[in-house]
C-alpha positions, 0 to 999 in steps of 0.5 A, a space after each residue: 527506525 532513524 529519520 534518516 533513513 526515511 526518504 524525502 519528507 524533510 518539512 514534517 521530519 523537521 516539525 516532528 523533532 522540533 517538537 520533542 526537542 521543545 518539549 511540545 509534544 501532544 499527547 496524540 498525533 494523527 499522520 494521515 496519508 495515502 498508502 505506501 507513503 512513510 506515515 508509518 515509518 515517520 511513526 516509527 521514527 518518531 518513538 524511536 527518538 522519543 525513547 533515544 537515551 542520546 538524541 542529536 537535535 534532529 535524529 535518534 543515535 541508532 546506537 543506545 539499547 533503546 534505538 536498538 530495541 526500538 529497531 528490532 520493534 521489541 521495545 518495551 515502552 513501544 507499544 503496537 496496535 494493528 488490525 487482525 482477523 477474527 473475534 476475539 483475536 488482539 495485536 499481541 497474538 501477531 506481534 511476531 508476524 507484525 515484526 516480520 512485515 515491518 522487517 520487510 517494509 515499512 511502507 506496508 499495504 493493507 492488503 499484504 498485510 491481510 495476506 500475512 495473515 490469512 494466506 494468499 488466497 484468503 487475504 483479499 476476502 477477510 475483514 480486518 477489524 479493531 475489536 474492543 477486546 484491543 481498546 480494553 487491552 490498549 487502556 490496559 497497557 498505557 496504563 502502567 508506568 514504562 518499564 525503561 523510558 520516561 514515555 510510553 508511546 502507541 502506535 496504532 496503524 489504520 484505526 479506521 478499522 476500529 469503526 464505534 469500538 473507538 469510543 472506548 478510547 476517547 477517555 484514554 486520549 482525552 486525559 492519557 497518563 503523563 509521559 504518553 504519546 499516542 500515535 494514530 496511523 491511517 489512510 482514511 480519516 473520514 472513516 475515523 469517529 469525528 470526537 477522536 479526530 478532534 482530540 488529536 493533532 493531525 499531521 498530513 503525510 503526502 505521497 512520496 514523488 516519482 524522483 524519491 521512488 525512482 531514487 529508492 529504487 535505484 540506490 536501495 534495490 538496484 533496480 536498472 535506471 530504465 527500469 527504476 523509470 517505468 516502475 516509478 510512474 506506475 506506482 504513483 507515489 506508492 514505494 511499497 507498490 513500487 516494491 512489490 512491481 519490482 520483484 514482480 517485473 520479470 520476462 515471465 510477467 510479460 511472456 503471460 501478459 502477452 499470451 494472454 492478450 494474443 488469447 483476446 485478439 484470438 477471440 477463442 473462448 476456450 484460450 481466454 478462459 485458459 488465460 483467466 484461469 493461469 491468472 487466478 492462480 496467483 495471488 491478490 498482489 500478483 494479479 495486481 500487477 498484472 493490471 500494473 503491467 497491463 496499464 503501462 504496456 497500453 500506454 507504451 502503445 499510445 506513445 508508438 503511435 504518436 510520439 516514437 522518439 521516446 524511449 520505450 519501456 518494455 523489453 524485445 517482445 512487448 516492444 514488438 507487440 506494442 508496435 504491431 498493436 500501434 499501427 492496428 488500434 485506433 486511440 479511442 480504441 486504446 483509451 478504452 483499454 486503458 479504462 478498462 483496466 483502471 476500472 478493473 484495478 478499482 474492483 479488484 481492491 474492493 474484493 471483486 470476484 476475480 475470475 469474473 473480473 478478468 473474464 470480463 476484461 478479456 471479453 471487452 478487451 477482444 470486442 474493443 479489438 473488434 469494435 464489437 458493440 463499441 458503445 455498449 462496452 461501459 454501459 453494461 452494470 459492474 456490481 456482478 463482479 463484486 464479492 464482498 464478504 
């Protein structure tokens, strides 16, 4: 991956070349960010033009076998370090489905790529870890000289999953062999050993802005402007969520979304449970944005109700049910909603129990149509709906 083709970051892509081209490069750098911001594919960018036989100031050429190899992530100076799933398992036995994903999306979420590599269903409720297994294997392969290029260079992604196993590479970062660069890739510094922290250079990778994800989408994926508009704010800085939004976003999305909310107006136990079972059958992702999508039709609601000469971001049908929904719900009615599908997108991430999640949510989305116990909705105790495994 050139640098190039890396939206926006234009500060730290600058910072990153200027550093090889002065020859002051460390010998392990940290990017840190948000998900679904371009700290991995600064990463990837970054190898790519270490190892590049014909640099220009700023870029790698794409065009020598290095750039090609390190485009296609077969080369053999570059070297991935990923979480899998399991004992005993290391990044080598899943370089193929590693590969794939990359070829996907270099913006990648934790939770597709636990999905790749458990299944849909399982994904969601398996732990990813870095075993010391992958700490030996890394120490083992960093040092050897480099078969092509004058570096070596690791990229690690999400090595907050290495919990104290990370104390067996500290040796390694602290006096690595010449010409190797080490690259950390995470989204939780807090959770990462404080000694490795501070052996390596830490660079912040913010999130992309609503303008660059709204240009991607346009430009990149042909998503219609409007639509390119409603699904830019909703991902809210995260191009990979924006892309999963975008395949996800057809009339058959808000046809269920609907079906279901009429199931809650309706108040019948049997429809809800209906409506909660058809939910379930989708994946982790799928259910995902179907908080999204709920999140984002109940702010289209709100602005029916107060602010009308906005454009509404919803097709026909939606756009008729938000306006009936307008002239029946109060605010405080509709905030309510909308907590409640924050609260339930928060416990979602955290492998909650997800029939028990959406059950819940159709229960108090119809009580707050009712104004059914209206104070009690918030007070009643979440941690039921948890499942962690």
């Amino acid at each position: 991956m050139q640098f190039a083709a890396i939206p926006g970051y234009d500060r730290q892509k600058a910072n990153l070349s200027q550093m090889v081209r002065e020859d002051r490069l460390p010998h392990a750098l940290i990017l840190a960010g948000p998900e679904g911001n371009g700290k991995l594919a600064l990463a990837l960018a970054l190898a790519q033009f270490v190892l590049c036989r014909n640099p220009s100031e700023s870029d790698s050429c794409g065009a020598c076998p290095s750039c090609s190899k390190a485009n296609r992530y077969i080369h053999p100076d570059i070297h991935f370090s990923f979480p899998t799933i399991g004992s005993n398992v290391v990044s080598d036995m899943h370089l193929p489905e590693w590969r794939e994903a990359l070829n996907y999306s270099p913006w990648l979420s934790k939770n597709f790529w636990a999905t790749a590599l458990a299944g849909e269903k399982e994904g969601g409720n398996k732990q990813l870890n870095l075993n010391k297994e992958e700490c030996n294997k890394i120490i083992q392969k960093l040092s050897f000289k480099s078969f092509e290029s004058g570096y070596k260079v690791l990229i690690q992604w999400l090595p907050e999953h290495l919990g104290n196993e990370g104390n067996r590479l500290l040796k390694l970062i602290e006096e690595p062999p010449e010409k190797t660069l080490i690259i950390f890739v995470t989204e939780q510094t807090d959770q990462i050993l404080p000694t490795l922290i501070s052996r390596c250079q830490l660079i912040k990778i913010p999130a992309f802005s609503y303008e660059i994800i709204y240009q991607y989408l346009k430009d990149k994926l042909g998503v219609a402007e409007s639509e390119a508009q409603t699904i830019a704010f909703m991902a809210d800085g995260n191009l990979f969520e924006a892309m999963q939004i975008a395949e996800a976003r057809t009339s058959d999305e808000a046809r269920a979304f609907l079906e279901w909310l009429r199931a809650c107006y309706k108040g019948i136990p049997a429809g809800m449970i209906h409506q909660v079972e058809e939910i379930c059958t989708g994946s982790k992702e799928a259910q995902k944005q179907f908080l999204f999508y709920g999140i984002h039709f109940f702010g289209e609601v709100l602005k029916q109700k107060y602010a009308k000469d906005l454009a509404v971001q919803l097709n026909a049908e939606a756009t008729k049910t938000a306006e009936n929904l307008a002239g029946l719900l109060e605010v405080d009615q509709i905030d309510r909603i909308l907590q409640l599908f924050n609260d339930r997108f928060f416990y979602l991430e955290r492998n909650a129990n997800e029939k028990l999640l959406f059950l819940d949510l159709s229960i108090k989305v119809k009580k707050v149509f009712r104004k059914e116990n209206f104070a009690d909705i918030f007070e009643q105790p979440l941690t039921g709906l948890l499942n962690i495994k």
